[in-house]
ZAMARGU-4260 file (C-alpha; in steps of 0.2 Angstrom, whole numbers, plus 5000, padded with zeros to 4 digits):
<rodrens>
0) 5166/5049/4936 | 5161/5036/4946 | 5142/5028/4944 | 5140/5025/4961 | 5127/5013/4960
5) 5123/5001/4971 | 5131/4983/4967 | 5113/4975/4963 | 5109/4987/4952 | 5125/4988/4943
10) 5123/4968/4939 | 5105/4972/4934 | 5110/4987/4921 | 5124/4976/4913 | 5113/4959/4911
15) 5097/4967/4907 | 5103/4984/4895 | 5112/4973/4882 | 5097/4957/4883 | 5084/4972/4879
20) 5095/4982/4868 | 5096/4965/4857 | 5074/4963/4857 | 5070/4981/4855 | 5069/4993/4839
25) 5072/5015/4842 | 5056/5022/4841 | 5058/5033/4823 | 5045/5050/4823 | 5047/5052/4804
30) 5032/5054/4795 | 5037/5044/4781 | 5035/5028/4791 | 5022/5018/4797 | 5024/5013/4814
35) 5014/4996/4817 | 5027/4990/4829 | 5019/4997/4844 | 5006/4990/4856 | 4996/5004/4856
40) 4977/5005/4852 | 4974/5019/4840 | 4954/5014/4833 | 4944/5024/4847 | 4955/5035/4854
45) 4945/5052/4850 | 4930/5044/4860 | 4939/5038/4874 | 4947/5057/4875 | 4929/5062/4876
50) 4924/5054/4888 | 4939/5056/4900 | 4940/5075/4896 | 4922/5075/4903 | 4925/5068/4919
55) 4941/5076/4922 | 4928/5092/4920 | 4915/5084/4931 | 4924/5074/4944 | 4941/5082/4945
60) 4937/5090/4966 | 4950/5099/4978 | 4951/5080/4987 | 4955/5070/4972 | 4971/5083/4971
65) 4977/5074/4987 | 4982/5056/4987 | 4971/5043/4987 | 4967/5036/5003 | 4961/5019/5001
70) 4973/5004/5004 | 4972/4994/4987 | 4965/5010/4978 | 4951/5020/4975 | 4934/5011/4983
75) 4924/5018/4967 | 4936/5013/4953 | 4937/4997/4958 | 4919/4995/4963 | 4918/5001/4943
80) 4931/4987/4938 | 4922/4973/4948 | 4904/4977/4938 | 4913/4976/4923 | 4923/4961/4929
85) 4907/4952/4935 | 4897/4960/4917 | 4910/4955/4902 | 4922/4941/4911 | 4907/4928/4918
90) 4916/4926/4932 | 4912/4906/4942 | 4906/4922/4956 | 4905/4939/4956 | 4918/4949/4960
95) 4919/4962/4974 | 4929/4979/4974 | 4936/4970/4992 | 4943/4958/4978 | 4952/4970/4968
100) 4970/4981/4969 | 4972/4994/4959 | 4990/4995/4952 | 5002/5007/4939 | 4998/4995/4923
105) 4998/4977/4921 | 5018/4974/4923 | 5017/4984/4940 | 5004/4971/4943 | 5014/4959/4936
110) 5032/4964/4946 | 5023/4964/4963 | 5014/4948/4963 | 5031/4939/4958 | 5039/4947/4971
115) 5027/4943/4983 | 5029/4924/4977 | 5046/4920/4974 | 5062/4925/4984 | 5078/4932/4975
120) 5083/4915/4963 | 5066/4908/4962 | 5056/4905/4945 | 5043/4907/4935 | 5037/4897/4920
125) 5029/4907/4905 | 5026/4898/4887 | 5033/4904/4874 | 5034/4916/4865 | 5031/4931/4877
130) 5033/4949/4878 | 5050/4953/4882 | 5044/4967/4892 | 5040/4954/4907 | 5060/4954/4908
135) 5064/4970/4918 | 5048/4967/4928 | 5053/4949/4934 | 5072/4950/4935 | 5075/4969/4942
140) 5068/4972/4959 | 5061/4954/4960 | 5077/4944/4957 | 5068/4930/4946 | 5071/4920/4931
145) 5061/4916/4916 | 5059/4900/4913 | 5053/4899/4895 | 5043/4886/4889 | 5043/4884/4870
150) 5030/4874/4858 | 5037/4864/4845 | 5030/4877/4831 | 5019/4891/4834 | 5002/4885/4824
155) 5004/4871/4840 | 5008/4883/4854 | 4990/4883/4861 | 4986/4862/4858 | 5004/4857/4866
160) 5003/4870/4882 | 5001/4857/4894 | 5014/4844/4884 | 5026/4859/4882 | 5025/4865/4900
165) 5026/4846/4908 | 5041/4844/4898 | 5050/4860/4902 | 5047/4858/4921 | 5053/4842/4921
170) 5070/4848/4911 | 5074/4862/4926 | 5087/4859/4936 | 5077/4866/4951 | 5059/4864/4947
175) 5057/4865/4966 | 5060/4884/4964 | 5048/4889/4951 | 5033/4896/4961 | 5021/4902/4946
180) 5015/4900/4928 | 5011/4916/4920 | 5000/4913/4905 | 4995/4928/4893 | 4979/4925/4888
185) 4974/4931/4875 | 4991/4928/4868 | 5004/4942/4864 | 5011/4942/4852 | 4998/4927/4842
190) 4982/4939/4847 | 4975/4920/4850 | 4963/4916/4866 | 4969/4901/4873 | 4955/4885/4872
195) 4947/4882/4889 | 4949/4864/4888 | 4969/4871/4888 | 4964/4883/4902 | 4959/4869/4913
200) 4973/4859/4908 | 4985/4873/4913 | 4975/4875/4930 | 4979/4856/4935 | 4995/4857/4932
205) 4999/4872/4943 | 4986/4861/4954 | 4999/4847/4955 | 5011/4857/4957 | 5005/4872/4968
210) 5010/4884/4957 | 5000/4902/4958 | 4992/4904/4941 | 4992/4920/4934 | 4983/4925/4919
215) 4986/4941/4910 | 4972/4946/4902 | 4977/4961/4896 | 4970/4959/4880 | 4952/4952/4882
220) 4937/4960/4873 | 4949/4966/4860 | 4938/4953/4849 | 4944/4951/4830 | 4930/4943/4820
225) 4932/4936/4805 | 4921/4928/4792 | 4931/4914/4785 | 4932/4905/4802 | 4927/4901/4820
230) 4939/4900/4833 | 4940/4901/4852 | 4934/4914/4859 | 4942/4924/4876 | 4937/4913/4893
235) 4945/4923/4908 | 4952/4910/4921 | 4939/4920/4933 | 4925/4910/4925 | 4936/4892/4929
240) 4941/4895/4945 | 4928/4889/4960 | 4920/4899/4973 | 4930/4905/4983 | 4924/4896/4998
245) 4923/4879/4987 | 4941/4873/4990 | 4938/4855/4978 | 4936/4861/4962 | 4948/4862/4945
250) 4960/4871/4957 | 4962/4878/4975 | 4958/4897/4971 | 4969/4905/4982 | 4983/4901/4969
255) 4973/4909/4953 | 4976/4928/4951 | 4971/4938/4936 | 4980/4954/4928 | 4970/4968/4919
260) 4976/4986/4912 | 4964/4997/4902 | 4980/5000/4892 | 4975/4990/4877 | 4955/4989/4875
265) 4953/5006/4878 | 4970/5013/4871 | 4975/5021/4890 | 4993/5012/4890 | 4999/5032/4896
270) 4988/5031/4911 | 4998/5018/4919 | 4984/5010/4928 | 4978/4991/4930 | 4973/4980/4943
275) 4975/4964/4952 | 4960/4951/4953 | 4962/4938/4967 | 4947/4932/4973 | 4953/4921/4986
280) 4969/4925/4994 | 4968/4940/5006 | 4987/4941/5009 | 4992/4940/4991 | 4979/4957/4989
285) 4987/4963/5006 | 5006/4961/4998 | 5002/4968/4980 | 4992/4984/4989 | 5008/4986/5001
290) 5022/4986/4986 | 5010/4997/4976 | 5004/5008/4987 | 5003/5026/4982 | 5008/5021/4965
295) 4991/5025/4956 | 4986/5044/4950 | 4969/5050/4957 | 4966/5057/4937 | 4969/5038/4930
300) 4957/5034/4943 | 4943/5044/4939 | 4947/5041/4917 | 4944/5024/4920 | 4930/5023/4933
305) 4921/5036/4922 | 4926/5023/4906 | 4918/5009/4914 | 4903/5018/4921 | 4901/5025/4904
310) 4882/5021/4896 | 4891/5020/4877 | 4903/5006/4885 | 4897/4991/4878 | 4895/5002/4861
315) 4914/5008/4862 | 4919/4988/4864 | 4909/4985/4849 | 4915/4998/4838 | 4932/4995/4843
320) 4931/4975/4839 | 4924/4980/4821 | 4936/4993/4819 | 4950/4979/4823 | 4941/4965/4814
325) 4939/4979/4799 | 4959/4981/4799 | 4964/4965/4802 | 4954/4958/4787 | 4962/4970/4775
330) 4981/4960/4782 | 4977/4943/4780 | 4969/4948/4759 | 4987/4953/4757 | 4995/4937/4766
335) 4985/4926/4756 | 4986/4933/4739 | 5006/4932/4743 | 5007/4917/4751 | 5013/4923/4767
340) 5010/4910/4782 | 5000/4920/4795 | 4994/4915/4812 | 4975/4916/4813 | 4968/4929/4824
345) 4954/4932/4835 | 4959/4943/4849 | 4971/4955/4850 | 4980/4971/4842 | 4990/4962/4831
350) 4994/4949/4818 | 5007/4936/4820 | 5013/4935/4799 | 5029/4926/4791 | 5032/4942/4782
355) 5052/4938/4775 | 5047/4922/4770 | 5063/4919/4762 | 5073/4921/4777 | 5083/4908/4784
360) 5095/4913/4795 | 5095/4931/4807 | 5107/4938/4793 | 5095/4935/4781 | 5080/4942/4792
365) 5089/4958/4799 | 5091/4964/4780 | 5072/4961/4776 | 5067/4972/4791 | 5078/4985/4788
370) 5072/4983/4770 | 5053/4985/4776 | 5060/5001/4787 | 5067/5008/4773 | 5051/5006/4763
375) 5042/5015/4775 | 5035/5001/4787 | 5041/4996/4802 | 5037/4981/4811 | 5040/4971/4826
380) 5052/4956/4821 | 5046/4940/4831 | 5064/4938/4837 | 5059/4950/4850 | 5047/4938/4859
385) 5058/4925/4863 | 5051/4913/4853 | 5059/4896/4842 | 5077/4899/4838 | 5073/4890/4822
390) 5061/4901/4814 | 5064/4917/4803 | 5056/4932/4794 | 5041/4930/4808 | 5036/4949/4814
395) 5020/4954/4827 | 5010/4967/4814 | 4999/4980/4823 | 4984/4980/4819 | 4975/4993/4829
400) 4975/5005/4817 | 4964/5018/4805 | 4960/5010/4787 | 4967/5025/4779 | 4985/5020/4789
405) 4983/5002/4786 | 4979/5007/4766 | 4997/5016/4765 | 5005/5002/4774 | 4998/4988/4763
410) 5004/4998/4747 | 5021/4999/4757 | 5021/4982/4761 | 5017/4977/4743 | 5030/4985/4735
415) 5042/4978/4749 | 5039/4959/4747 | 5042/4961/4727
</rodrens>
């Protein structure tokens, strides 16, 4: 039987299927394993379902059955995003709901802002390593490449940004066609925030280059804080960029765009909805509200807007950072009493953990995850996050998970690395 599909599509299937099929693991529902491979937020789900149960029951009218009206969204969601924007982010100046689109997640977000940059062949530059979720949203509907730019080694990733993105751009055959830098931030899968010094390094190079700068900030206020050490703490690239109306600052502000989905602070990654920030470039809001018009359910709406309006917010961030902070701790004992190299981590779901130490080639490192799956842990292997080609046995470890779950895994984990 014929697929009929159209020609585009067909190139698309047979490019991306087998790259994704090679940096993704099946989901397995056994109850004998323990799944911290996912990037799901599991530490205050029963008070987020609270509170969006409540104001379904509240706020859930006959009009919010009917699609939502406003271009760019909801006027009271993203009124309740730019409070908490302008509350928790310390924005340079205070953002406006006029400021904001809403959109079905973050990689929505993401998809329609490079579309609305780059034309079919175009690139962006992201530093590596990266989610390799960013694939299918950059190179299916869009038509763009990755250009990926890799540290030297990973404990250096953040203090050789600026070297490793000069470096990469000036190695592309086309560097003329690369329109944006996408910088996760704080980083996935290092659950590290970048410094701001970096930041502001970053910021002047897309400056030079007039490349849009898009921060995905996915992860911010999922704070980890540990005891043993200080490290940087989360600075959005809203609190660097100038006024609006100040065009000589670090960098002209129409090219800085910020992504945000409550999918990982508050654990909402099934209510597909996130939003764009661009505080200075009318057009670009104009082009993301057009290609994701429609796409955000009025019940998402109303969960999040009754989230952020929620008088136990600030509490719910804080119990969710202790909660994170409380788990993580309880991974990095365990690294250190086995020698296992590990990636310090201050914001973030995960932790970033040579686990199969001994590994030295893929051979060698496939065996030792499927020797951790069959010991009842499955995690995600840093192969996945297209990452140094040199480096084995590295995985992404979820974090964001009850004590009584990480407890079994570390028992599980202990026994595996015998």
């Amino acid at each position: 039987m014929a697929s009929r599909l159209s020609t585009h599509m067909t190139k698309s299937l047979e490019g991306l299927l087998s790259r994704l099929a090679a940096v993704t693991q099946p989901r397995e529902s056994s109850a004998d394993l323990v799944d911290l491979s996912s990037a799901e937020n599991l530490l205050v789900r029963d008070q987020v379902r609270e509170i969006c149960i409540n104001a379904v029951q509240d706020h859930l009218t006959t009009d919010a059955l009917s699609q939502l009206p406003s271009f760019g969204g909801d006027v009271d969601t993203r009124t309740a995003l730019a409070s908490f924007f302008s509350g928790y982010f310390r924005p340079a100046s205070t953002v406006s709901f006029d400021q904001i689109v809403l959109t079905a997640g973050a990689g929505s977000c993401v998809e329609a802002l490079v579309y609305s940059f780059c034309d079919e062949g175009d690139s962006v530059l992201i530093p590596g390593p990266y989610w390799f979720g960013f694939e299918p949203y950059i190179n299916l509907r869009p038509k763009v490449n990755i250009v990926t730019a890799n540290p030297q080694s990973y404990a250096h990733h953040a203090t050789d940004l600026l070297a490793t993105l000069r470096a990469t751009y000036a190695a592309t055959e086309n560097p003329q066609r690369i329109k944006a830098v996408i910088l996760c931030n704080p980083h996935n899968p290092f659950s590290q925030c970048y410094p701001e010094n970096i930041l502001r390094s970053c910021m002047s190079f897309c400056q030079e280059f007039n490349l849009h700068f898009i921060s995905d900030e996915l992860y911010a206020l999922a704070e980890i804080n540990p005891t043993k050490e200080q490290r940087s703490k989360f600075v959005s690239a809203l609190s660097l960029a100038s006024d609006p109306n100040d065009h000589d600052g670090l960098i002209d502000p129409s090219l800085v765009h910020v992504v945000w989905s409550a999918s990982k602070l508050f654990g909402l990654s099934g209510f597909r909805i996130g939003c764009l920030v661009s505080q200075a470039n009318p057009r670009v809001r104009a082009a993301v509200s057009l290609l994701t018009y429609s796409n955000t359910s009025s019940l998402s709406a109303i969960a999040l807007k009754a989230l952020l309006s929620s008088l136990d917010l600030s509490s719910l961030i804080n119990v969710s950072s202790q909660r994170l902070t409380d788990s993580y701790s309880r991974f990095v004992e365990l690294f250190e009493e086995r020698g296992i190299d590990y990636l310090p981590a201050n914001s973030g779901l995960f932790v970033f953990a040579k686990l199969g130490k001994k590994a030295t080639n893929a051979e060698e490192e496939a065996i030792f995850f499927e020797k951790l799956k069959f010991g009842g842990v499955m995690v995600s292997p840093g192969r996945f996050y297209i990452g140094l080609s040199t480096e084995f046995g590295w995985a992404r470890i979820t974090v964001a998970v009850p004590l009584e779950i990480v407890e079994v895994a570390l028992e599980r984990l202990k026994r595996c690395l015998e």
